[in-house]
N, C-alpha and C positions, 0 to 999 in steps of 0.2 A: 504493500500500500504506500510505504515510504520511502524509497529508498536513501540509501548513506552517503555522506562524502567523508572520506578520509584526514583527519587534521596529519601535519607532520608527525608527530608523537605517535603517530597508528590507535588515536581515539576516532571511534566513528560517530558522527554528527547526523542527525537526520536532514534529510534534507530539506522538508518544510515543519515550521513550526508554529506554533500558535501563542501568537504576544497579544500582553494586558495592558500594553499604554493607555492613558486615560481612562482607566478603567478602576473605580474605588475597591474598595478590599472585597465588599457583597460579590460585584459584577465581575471581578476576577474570579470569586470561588466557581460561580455557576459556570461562567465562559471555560472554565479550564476543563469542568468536570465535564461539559458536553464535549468538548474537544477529546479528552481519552477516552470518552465512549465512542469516540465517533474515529478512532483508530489513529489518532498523535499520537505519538512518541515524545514529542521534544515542545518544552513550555520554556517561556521565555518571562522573565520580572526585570526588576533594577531597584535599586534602594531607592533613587529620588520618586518611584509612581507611586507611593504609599501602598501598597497592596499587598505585600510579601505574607504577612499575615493569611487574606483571602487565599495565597497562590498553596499557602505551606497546607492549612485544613484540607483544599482539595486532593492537597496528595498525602494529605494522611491515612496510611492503614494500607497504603500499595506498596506491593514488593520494589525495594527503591532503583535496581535494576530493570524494572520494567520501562524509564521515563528518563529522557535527557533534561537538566534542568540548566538555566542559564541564568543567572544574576551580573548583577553590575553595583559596582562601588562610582559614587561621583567623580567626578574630576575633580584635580587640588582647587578648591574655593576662596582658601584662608587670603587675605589682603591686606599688607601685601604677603605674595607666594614666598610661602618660605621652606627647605626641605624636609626639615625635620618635623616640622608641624603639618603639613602631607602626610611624609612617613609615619605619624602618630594617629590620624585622622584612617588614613586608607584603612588601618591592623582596627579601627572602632568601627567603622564602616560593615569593614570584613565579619566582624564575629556581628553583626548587629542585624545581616544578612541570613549568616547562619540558624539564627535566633529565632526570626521572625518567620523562617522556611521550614525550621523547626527538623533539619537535616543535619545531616555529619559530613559531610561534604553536597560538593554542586559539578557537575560533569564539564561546565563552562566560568568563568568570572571572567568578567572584561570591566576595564577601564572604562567609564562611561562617555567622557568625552575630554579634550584635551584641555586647558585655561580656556576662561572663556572669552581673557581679555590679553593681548600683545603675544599670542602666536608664542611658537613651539621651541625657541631662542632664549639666550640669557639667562637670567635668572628663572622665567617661567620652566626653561630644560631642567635646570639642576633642582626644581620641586619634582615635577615630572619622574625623574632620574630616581628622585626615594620615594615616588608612590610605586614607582614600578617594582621598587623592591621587596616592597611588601608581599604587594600580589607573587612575586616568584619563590618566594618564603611559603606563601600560601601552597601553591604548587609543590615546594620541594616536601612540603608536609603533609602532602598528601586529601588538603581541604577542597582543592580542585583538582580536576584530572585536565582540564586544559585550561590556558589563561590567553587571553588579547583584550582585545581594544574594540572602543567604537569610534566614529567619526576621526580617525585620525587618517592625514595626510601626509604626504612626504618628508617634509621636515619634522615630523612629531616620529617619524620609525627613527630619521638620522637622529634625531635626539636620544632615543634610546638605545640605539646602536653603540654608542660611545661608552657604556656603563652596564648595558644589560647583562646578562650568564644566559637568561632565555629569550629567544626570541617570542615576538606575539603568535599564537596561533592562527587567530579569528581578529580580522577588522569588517566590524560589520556596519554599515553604512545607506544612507538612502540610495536607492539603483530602480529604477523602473525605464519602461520605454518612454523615448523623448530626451533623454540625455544620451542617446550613444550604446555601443559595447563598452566601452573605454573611456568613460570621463575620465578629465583631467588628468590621465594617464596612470591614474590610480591603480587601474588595475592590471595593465601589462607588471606595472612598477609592483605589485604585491607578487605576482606571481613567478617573476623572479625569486622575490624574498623565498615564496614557499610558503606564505601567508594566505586563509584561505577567506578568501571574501565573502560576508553576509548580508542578505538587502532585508531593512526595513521595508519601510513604506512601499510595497512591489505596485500598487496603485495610485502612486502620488498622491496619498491623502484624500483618499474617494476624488480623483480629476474624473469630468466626465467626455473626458478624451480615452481613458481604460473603462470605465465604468457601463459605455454604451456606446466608446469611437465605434464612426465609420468601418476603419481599417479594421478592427478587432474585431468587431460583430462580423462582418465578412469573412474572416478569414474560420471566425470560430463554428460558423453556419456551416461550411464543407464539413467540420468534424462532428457537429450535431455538440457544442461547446458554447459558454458565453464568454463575450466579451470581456469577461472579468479572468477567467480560463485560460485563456488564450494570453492576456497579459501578464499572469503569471506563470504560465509554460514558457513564456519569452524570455524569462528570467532564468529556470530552474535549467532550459537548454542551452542556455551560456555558460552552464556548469555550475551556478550561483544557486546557495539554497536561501532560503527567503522565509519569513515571519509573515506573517497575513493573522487579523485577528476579528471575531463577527461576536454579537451575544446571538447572532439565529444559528440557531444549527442545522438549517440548512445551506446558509453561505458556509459555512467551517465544512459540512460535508461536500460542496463543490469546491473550496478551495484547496484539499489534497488531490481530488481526483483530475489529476493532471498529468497522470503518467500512462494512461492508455491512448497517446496518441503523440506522434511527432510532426512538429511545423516543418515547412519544406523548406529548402534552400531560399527559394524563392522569396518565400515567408518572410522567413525571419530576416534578409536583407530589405525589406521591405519596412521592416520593424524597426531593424537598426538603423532606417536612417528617418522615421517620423520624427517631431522636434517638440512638439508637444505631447504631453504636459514638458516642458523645460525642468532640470532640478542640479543639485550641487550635492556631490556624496556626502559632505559634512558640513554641518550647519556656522562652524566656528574657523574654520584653516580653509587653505588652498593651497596648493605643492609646495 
């Protein structure tokens, strides 16, 4: 129903999952619990949506093997950025995560997002530089089985490239059709690294350029698919796994079923070069 993408570490990832942004702690319990009946694997939280609570109940009493789960620690906040109070924030962050997920570990932790003010240089690096270290503390301890980032851009890897032991697994980031294969060259540029890219938003924020485009509904008509289908297979056939989150469960039950059909060539350059909805992988950098 789902299939896997491989991190470097040889941890397998699902490849669609079902995220609780904007989603209170109630609306996260229900939405999650329809999603593992509805055959997910892989749930997705962060410490800043308040919900982790809602996320931990629903997966209380399941075999913890059965369920990939993903959290996130904020980006360093403190003003101005300073290392060690990062580094002190990230380790409160982390157990505060654990806590509220009500779990012994989490199969993913990423970085949420990089400073939100003066970019991935300077002193914002050398905060940067001891939250990372935390999280790899995390990792070596066994509290995650993989660690990365979100919304980070080129100069936020060279930042940690300078200081890291581990590299990021997962930089997961906004990706839908209308930006490209390859914005901002983010993503040639990861997979060099051997970094595995994840797309938020595969819908551009309900745009109703994917929601009911022309181009989508057409193409998704040949496969008996909707336009919402079709914009997320555009995704998952770039190789990219992807987050999609509904409280209907019947959009949760169309948004996995995406693997009984493949777009053609034709297709999918067709797709790669629409320009709307327009988006930028991270809300905060740019290379």
């Amino acid at each position: 129903l789902d299939p896997t993408v491989r991190l470097y570490n040889n941890v397998e990832m699902p490849m669609v999952g079902a995220g609780t942004w904007q989603y209170d702690s109630d609306t996260a319990y229900n939405s999650v619990v329809s999603a593992l009946k509805l055959g997910y694997t892989h749930i997705d939280t962060a410490n800043d949506y308040g919900n982790q609570d809602g996320v931990g109940r629903a997966l209380a009493g399941r075999n913890r093997s059965s369920y990939f789960l993903t959290t996130k620690i904020p980006g360093c906040k403190v003003n101005p950025l300073n290392p060690g109070a990062c580094y002190k924030d990230a380790h409160k962050a982390l157990a505060q995560d654990m806590s509220l997920l009500g779990v012994d570990y989490v199969d993913l932790m990423l970085v949420h997002f990089p400073p939100l003010v003066g970019g991935c240089g300077g002193q914002n690096c050398k905060a940067m530089q001891a939250q990372w270290r935390a999280v790899e503390e995390m990792y070596k301890n066994k509290t995650a089985r993989a660690i990365g980032v979100s919304n980070f851009c080129q100069s936020c890897f060279e930042c940690l490239n300078a200081t890291q032991t581990i590299l990021p697994m997962v930089n997961q980031v906004a990706y839908h059709i209308g930006m490209g294969p390859d914005p901002e060259g983010l993503f040639s540029y990861a997979k060099k690294l051997g970094v595995v890219m994840q797309a938020y938003s595969p819908l551009g924020n309900g745009s109703p350029d994917l929601i009911h485009g022309d181009l989508t509904t057409a193409i998704g008509a040949k496969y008996n698919k909707s336009s919402v289908q079709v914009a997320l297979k555009w995704v998952a056939q770039h190789g990219i796994p992807l987050l999609t989150k509904s409280t209907s469960e019947q959009y949760l039950a169309d948004d996995i079923a995406i693997f009984d059909f493949e777009l053609s060539q034709e297709e999918m350059t067709k797709l790669d070069a629409q320009t709307s909805p327009s988006g930028r992988p991270s809300f905060t950098c740019k290379a």
